[in-house]
N, C-alpha and C positions, 0 to 999 in steps of 0.2 A: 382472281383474273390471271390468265397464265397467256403468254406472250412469247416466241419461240424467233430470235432473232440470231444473224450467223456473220463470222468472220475474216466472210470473202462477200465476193458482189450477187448481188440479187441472181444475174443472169447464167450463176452459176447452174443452178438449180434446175435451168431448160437443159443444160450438159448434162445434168444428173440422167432427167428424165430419159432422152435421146440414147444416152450408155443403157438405161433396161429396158428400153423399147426393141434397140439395136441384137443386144444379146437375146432377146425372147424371140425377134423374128428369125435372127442368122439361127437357132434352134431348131424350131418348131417351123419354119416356113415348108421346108425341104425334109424334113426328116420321115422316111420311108416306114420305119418301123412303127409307127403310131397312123402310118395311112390309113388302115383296113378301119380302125375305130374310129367311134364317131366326132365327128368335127368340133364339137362341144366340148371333148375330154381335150384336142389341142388347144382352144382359145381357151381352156382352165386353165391347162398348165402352162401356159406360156402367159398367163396374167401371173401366177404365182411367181415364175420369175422374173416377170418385168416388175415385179411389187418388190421380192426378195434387193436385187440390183439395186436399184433406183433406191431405196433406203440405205442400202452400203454404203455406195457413192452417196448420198445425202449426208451419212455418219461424218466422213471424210472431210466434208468441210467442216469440220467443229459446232455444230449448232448448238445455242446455248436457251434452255429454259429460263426465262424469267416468272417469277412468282408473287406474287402482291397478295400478302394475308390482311383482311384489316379485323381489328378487335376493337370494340367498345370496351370503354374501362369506366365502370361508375365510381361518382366521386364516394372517397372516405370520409365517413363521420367517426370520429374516437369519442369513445363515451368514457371518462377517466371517473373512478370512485374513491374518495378519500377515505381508506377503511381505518383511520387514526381513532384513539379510542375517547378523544373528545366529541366525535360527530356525534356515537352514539350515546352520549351522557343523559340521562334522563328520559331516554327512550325506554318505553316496555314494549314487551312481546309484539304484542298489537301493531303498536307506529312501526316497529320494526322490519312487521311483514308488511303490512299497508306501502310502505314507501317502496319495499323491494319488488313488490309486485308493480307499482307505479313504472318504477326505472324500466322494467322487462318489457311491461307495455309498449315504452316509449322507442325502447329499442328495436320492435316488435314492427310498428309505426314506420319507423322506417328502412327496414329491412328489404323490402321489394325496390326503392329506390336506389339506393346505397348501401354502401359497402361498410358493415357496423365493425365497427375496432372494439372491444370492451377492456378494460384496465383499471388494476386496482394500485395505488399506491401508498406510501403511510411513508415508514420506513426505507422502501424501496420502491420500486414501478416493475410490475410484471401483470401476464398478461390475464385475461379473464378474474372476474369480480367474487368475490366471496360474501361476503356481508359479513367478518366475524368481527371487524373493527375491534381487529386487537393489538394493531402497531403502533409502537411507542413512541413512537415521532411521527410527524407532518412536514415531509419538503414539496410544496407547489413548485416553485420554479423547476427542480427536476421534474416534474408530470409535464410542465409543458415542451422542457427540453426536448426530454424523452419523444414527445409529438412532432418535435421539428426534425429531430435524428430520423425518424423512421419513416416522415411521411413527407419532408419537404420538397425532394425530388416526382413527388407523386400528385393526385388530384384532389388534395388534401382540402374538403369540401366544407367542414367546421370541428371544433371540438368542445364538447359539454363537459363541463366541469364541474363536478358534486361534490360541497364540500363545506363546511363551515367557516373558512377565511382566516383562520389559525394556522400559524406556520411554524416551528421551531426548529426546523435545521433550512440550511440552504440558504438562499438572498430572496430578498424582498422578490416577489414575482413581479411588479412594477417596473423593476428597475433590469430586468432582463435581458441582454441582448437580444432574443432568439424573435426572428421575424416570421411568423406563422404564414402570415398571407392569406390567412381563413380567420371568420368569428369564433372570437370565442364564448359558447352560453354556459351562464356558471347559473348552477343549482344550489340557492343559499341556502344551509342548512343550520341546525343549532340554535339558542336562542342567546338574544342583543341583549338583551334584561341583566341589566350588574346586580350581582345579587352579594349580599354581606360573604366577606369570603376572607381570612384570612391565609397567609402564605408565605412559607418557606421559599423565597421564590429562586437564590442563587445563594449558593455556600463556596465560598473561594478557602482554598489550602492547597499545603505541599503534599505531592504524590508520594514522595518519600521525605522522610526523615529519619535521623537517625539516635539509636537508642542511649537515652537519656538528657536531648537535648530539648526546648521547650519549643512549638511551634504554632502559629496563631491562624487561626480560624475565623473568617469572616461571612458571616451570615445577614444578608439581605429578606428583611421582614417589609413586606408589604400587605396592607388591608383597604377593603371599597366596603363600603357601606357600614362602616362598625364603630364609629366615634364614639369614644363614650366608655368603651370595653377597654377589659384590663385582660389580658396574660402572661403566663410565663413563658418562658425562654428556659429551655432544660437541654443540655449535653450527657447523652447517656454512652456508656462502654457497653455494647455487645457483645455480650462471653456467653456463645451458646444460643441459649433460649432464654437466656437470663438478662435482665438490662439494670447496671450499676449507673446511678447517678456522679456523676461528676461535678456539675456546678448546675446555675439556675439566678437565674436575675427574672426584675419584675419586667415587663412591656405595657406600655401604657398608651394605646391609640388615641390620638385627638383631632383629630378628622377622619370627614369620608375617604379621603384618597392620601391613603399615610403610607409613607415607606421611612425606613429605618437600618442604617448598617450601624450591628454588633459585631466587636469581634471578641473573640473566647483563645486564651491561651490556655493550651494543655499539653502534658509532658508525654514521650514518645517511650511507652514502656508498654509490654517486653519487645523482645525483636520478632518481627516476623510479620505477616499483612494484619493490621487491626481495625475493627469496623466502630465506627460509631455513628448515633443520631443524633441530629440536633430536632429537637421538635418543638411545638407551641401548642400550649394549652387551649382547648377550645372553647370559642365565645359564644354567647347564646343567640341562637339563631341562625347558623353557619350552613349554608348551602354544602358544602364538601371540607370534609377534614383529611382526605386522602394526601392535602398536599400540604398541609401544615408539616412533616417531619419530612428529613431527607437523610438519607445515608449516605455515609462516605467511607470512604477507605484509605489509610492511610498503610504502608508499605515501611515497616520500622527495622533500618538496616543494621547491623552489627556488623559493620565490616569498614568501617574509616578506620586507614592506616593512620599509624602513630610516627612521626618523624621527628630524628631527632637531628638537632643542631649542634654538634658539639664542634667548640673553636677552643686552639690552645686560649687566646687572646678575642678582645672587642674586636670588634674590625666590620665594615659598611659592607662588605661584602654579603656578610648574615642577614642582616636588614632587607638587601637586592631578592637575596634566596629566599627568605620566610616570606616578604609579600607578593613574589611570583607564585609562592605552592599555595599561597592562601586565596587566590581565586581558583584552584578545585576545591569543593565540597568535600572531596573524601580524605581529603586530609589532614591530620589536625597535628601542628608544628608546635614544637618546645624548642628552646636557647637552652642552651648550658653549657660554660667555659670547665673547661677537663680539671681544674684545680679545687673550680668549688661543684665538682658533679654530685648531686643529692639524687639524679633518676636513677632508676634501673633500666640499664641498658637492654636487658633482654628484651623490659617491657613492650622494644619500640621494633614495626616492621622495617624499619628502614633508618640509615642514619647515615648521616653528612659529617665526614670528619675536615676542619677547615685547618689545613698548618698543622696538620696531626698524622706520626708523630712530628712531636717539634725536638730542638735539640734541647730542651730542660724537663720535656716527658716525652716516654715513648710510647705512654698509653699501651702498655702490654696488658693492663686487665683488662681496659674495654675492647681490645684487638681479640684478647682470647675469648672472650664473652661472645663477640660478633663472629667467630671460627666455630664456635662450638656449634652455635643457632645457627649457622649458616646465613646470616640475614645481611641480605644487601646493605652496599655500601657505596660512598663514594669520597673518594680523595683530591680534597684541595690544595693544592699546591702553592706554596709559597717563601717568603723569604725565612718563617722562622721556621720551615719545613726541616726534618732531621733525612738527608736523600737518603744516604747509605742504609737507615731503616724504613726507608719507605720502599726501597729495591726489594728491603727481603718480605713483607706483609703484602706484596700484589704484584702478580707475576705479568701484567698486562705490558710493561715498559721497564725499563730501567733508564737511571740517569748519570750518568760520570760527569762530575761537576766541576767545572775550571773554578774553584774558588767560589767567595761568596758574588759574584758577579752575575748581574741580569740582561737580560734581551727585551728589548719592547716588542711585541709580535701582535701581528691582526691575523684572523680567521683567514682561514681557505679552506673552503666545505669540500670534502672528499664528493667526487661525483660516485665512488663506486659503494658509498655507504650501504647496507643491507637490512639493517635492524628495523627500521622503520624508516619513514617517510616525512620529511619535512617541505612545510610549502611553499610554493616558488615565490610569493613574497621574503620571505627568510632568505630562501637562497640569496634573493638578487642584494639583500639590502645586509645584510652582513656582515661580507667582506668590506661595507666604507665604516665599519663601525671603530670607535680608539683604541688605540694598542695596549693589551695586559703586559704584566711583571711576567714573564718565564726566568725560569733556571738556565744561568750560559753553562754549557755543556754537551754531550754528546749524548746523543737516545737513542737506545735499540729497543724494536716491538718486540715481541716473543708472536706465536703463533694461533691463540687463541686469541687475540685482540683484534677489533675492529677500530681503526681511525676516522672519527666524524670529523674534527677540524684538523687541519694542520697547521704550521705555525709559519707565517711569512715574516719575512723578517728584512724591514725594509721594503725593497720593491721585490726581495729576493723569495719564491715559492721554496719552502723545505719539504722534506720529508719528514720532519721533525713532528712528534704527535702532539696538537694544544687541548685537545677530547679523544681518548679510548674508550672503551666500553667492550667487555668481555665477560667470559669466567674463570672464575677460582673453583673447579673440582664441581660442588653444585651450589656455587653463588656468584650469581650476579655482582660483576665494581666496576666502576668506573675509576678514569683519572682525571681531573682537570688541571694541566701541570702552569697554572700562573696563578694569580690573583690580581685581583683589580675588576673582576667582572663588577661591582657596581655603576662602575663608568658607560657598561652597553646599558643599563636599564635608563639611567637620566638621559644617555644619549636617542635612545629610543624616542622616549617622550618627547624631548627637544625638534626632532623631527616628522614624529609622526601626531604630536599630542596624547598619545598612551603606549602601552606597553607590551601591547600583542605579541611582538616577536619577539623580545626577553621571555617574555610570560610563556609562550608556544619554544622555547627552545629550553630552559628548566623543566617544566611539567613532562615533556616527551621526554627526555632524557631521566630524569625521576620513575615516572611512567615506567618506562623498560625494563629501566635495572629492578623497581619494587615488584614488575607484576610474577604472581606466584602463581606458577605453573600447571595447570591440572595434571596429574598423571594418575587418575580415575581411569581405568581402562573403558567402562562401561557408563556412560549418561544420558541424561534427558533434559531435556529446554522446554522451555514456554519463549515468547517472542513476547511476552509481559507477563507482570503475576495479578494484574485487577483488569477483569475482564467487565462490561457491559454485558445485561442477561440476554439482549437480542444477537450476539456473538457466537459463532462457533470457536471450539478452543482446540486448539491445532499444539502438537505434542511433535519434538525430532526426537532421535535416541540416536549413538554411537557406539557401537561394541569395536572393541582395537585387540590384534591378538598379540603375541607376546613383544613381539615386532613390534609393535604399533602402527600397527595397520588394519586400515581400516578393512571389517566383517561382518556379514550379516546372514549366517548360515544359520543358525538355528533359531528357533521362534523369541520374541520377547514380549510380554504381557505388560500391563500397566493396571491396578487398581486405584482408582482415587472415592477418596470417602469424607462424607461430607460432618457436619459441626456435628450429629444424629448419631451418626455411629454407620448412617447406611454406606453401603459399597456398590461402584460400577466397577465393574471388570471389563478389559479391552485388550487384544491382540495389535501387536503393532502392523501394519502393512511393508512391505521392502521397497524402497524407491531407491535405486542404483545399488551404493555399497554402506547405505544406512538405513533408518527406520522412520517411517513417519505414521502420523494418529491423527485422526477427526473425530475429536469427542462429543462433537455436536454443541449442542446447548443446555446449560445447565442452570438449575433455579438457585435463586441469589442466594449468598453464603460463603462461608470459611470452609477451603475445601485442603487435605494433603493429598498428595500418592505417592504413592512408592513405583515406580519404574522395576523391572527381575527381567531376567535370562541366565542361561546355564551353557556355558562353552567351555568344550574342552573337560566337563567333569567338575569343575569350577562355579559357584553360584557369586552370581554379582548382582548390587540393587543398588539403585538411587533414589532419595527420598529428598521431595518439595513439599511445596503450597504453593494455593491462590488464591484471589476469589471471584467472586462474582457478585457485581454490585449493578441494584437496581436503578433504571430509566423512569425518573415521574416527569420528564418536560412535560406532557399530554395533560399534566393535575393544574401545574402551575397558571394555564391562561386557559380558562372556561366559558369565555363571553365572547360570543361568535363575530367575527367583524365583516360585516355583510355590506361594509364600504369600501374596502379592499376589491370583495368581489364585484362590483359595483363601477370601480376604474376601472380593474382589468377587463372586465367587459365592451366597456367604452374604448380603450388600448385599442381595441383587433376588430371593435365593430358588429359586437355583439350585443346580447342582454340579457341582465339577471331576471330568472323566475323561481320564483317559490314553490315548490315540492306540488302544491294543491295546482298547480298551472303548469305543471310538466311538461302534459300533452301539447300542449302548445307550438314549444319547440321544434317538430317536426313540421307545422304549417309556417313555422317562420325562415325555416331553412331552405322551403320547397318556395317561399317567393323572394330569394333573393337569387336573380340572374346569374351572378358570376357562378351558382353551383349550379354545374350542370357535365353530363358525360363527357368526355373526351374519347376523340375516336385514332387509332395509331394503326398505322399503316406501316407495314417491314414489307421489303423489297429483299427476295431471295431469287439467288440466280445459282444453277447449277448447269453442266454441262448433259446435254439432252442422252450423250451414251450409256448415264450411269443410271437410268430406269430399266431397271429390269424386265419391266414389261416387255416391253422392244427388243431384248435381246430375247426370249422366250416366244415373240412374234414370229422375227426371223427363223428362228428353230422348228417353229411348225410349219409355215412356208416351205422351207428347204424339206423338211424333213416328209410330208405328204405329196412334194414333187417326184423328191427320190422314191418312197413308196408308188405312185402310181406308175410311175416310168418303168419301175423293178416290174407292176403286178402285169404288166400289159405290152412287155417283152420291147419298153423301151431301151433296154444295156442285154 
């Protein structure tokens, strides 16, 4: 419906008229040179301009088009299919096509009424249906979400839901936020029947551990219907194709609905990602054994630094140090007084000298030992500190000491620190913590040193350093010029009940100084090294030129090859000034690669591993729960139907009232000058005026 309303008064419009009436007669009334022709050709052309006129002056007042489009929009039905690979369990060929054809039907059915959505989910939700029911997981609640995202704003009419009532990732679909506002009809699938089934059902372990330390496996054995039955419990090593027994205990089921946690400690050897299974022996008469064994992967690190503590003398400060490094995992703390030292210094990445040198040793072997290795360090400062040899082994400070004389001094955190980053609880809580021993004396930094604390002294801020951190040539030291730091760790506790920011201000500081630098010019990353088989595995690379800076001019390849011997080969893609790779998805396994490129004439490679470990959630729970689907039904106002009553659904949807079309109606208004028609009117008017007046000797 189109409606043409304007901007000034109605009675505009008889002005209009009157202006091309006026100019067509002052024209054409009198005009001698069109006399001799016929009367006809003037009342033509003087309607041509009193049409041409009278639409100008119309223009003139702004007339504006209005436009009223209206659409019918029919409601949406989403038809969601669960293609997880338990729906299909026990299906052959037959049921398989029989049902698919069923669902097409159904969809078929109501296709002339509505507006059919079709969607498959398992693992994920996307759109149109497969039937290959090969995803390794079942999330409902995302299928309905997904329904509420796309179509709550719309005429969201019902949503069917095919599915067997097994869920393993996601929340319960009962307990869902998402407020549909349509029925939901769910299509029970799968069979209720408990059948004898034993099951590996959950294995809990650490992702990483590290090589040679013992770590414990716990295995969740559950069985229905199989009282009576005896099996084993076997831990096997996966080398290759080849499977090593490790241990094995009996399992003895005594009832229909037995569950059981075992746990199995095993030792973490060699380094690098190691697979193993834990499986159970099959009992007679077993519905599926597919889910009796599960693999794991265990990530066997060779890389905990070695820390040492070396003190001239006892002192609580050791004790403060060792139990803050000893909540990181990666590293593993030794004590040792410098008089009865039995380690090998070299042995260790990193080392804590407390009051060392002191004035009765000056620790020149272990100094020179730590100069040669270059291995980080850090110096604790104290009373039986020797200064005069502490000036010349770290060039971060120096101290000219007024005698054996001390200072009490509290923290003041440099705000321009650079190294890293401490958290603003630390900052704020800190500076009220008690005051250490420093050395009274005079302190100058040198220029490679960075100041984390300063030393207040009294109410008074110094300049004076109470934490440095710097280098020596190419190592990392620190200084910590007091002692007494045990006093922040109990004070910590006292006020907070633990020890976070003791704890968070040793490990960072530790942290810094031990971490060893890459200067690899050329690498490659994984963003994990145990992948899940429904995963793509995503590869960065870095080439740096002499500079070290970052390059990515010439091509770089990657091959990785799996426990077989077989190889994929891969080109890297260029994103910005680096490398990135989508290897897709790869079948479960022990896999390495080597990363290569050539710059510069130069040949550089980096060599990893991974793996890739398999998904059985879909084995572990076989028995359809069709009272699930059954609530949620009930939830939103809908009803379950069994596969053989399909068709149904479409007579159940077409007699519930609230689904029905909606009709929308958009209101467009545009200004009446910008139809071109109109303007191509005028042109012909004017322009067959001037032609006849030209052909008939009206100019």
């Amino acid at each position: 419906m189109d409606n043409i309303t304007f901007q000034y008064p109605s009675w505009y419009i008889l002005l209009c008229i009157l202006l091309g009436l006026g100019y067509a007669v002052f024209l054409y009334h009198r005009d001698e040179n069109l006399r001799e022709q016929s009367p006809l050709l003037n009342w033509a052309l003087g309607g041509a301009r009193f049409l041409s006129v009278t639409l100008i002056a119309l223009l003139l007042l702004s007339p504006l088009l209005k436009n009223i489009v209206r659409e019918v929009k029919k409601p949406v039905v989403a038809i969601a299919q669960d293609v997880s690979e338990s729906v299909a369990e026990g299906w052959d060929e037959a049921e398989r096509t029989a049902y698919q054809e069923s669902l097409r039907q159904l969809a078929g059915q109501l296709q002339g009424d509505y507006e059919v959505k079709e969607y498959a989910f398992g693992s994920s939700v996307r759109e149109g249906i497969g039937f290959e029911f090969t995803d390794k997981t079942s999330n409902l609640s995302e299928a309905l979400s997904t329904a509420y995202d796309l179509y709550s704003d719309q005429n969201l009419g019902a949503v069917i839901l095919a599915t067997d009532g097994i869920y393993n990732e996601g929340s319960n679909p009962l307990y869902t936020s998402t407020q549909l506002g349509a029925p939901v009809y769910t299509i029970a699938l799968g069979d209720t029947t408990p059948q004898r089934d034993l099951v590996a059902r959950r294995v809990f372990h650490n992702r990483i551990a590290y090589l040679g330390d013992k770590f414990s496996v716990q295995v969740d054995i559950a069985a229905e219907n199989a009282a009576g039955s005896n099996s084993q419990l076997r831990v096997y090593k996966v080398e290759g194709n080849q499977l090593r027994l490790l241990q094995q205990s009996p399992v003895s089921i005594n009832s229909n609905d037995f569950f059981e946690t075992r746990e199995v400690v095993l030792e973490a050897s060699p380094a690098g990602v190691q697979r193993y299974r834990v499986a159970l022996s099959e009992v007679p008469g077993e519905a599926s054994t597919e889910n009796n064994s599960k693999d794991i992967f265990v990530d066997v690190l060779d890389a905990r630094q070695k820390i040492l503590l070396l003190a001239n003398s006892p002192h609580p400060d050791l004790t403060a140090f060792r139990q803050a490094l000893a909540s990181n995992k990666n590293y593993e703390i030794t004590v040792a007084y410098i008089d009865e030292l039995k380690e090998n210094v070299a042995a260790f990445d990193f080392v804590i000298l407390h009051q060392l040198p002191s004035r009765r040793n000056d620790a020149a072997g272990v100094l020179n030992t730590i100069a040669q290795r270059n291995t980080p360090h850090l110096f604790i400062v104290g009373a039986q500190s020797n200064l005069t040899r502490l000036n010349q082994v770290q060039p971060l400070a120096a101290i000219r000491a007024g005698g054996d004389n001390t200072n009490e001094v509290q923290a003041r955190i440099n705000a321009a620190f650079g190294f890293f980053k401490l958290s603003e609880r630390l900052t704020d809580n800190l500076t009220n913590f008690p005051p250490l021993l420093a050395p009274f004396g005079e302190y100058s930094l040198a220029g490679n040193s960075q100041v984390l604390l300063y030393q207040r002294i009294g109410k008074v801020d110094t300049r004076y350093p109470l934490l440095a951190l710097g280098q020596a040539g190419q190592t990392k030291v620190g200084v910590l010029f007091a002692e007494g730091i045990w006093k922040w760790r109990l004070f910590d506790y006292l006020q907070h009940q633990n020890h976070d920011i003791f704890n968070e201000l040793a490990t960072k500081t530790v942290q810094y100084l031990s971490l060893k630098e890459d200067k690899r010019r050329f690498r490659a990353s994984l963003s994990k090294n145990i992948f899940n088989e429904n995963e793509s595995i995503y590869f960065d690379a870095e080439l740096y030129n002499e500079s070290f800076e970052l390059v990515n001019e010439p091509d770089a390849r990657l091959s990785i090859t799996d426990s077989e011997g077989k190889q994929y080969n891969f080109t890297f893609n260029r994103v910005g000034d680096a490398y990135r790779l989508n290897a897709g998805i790869l079948p479960v396994g022990n896999y390495s690669f080597q990363a290569s490129t050539n710059y510069n004439g130069e040949n550089f490679t980096y060599d990893g591993q991974f793996s890739v470990q398999p998904i059985q959630l879909e084995s572990y729970e076989t028995t359809a729960d069709h009272g699930l689907l059954r609530l949620l039904s009930e939830k939103y106002g809908g009803e379950l139907v069994y596969p053989a009553d399909m068709a149904a659904i479409a007579d159940m949807i077409r007699g519930r009232e609230a689904v029905k079309p909606v009709i929308y109606e958009t209101s467009r208004t545009q200004p009446v000058i910008n139809l071109k028609w109109l303007f191509f009117a005028l042109l012909g008017l004017l322009t067959a005026e001037w032609f006849f007046r030209r052909y008939f000797g009206g100019y």
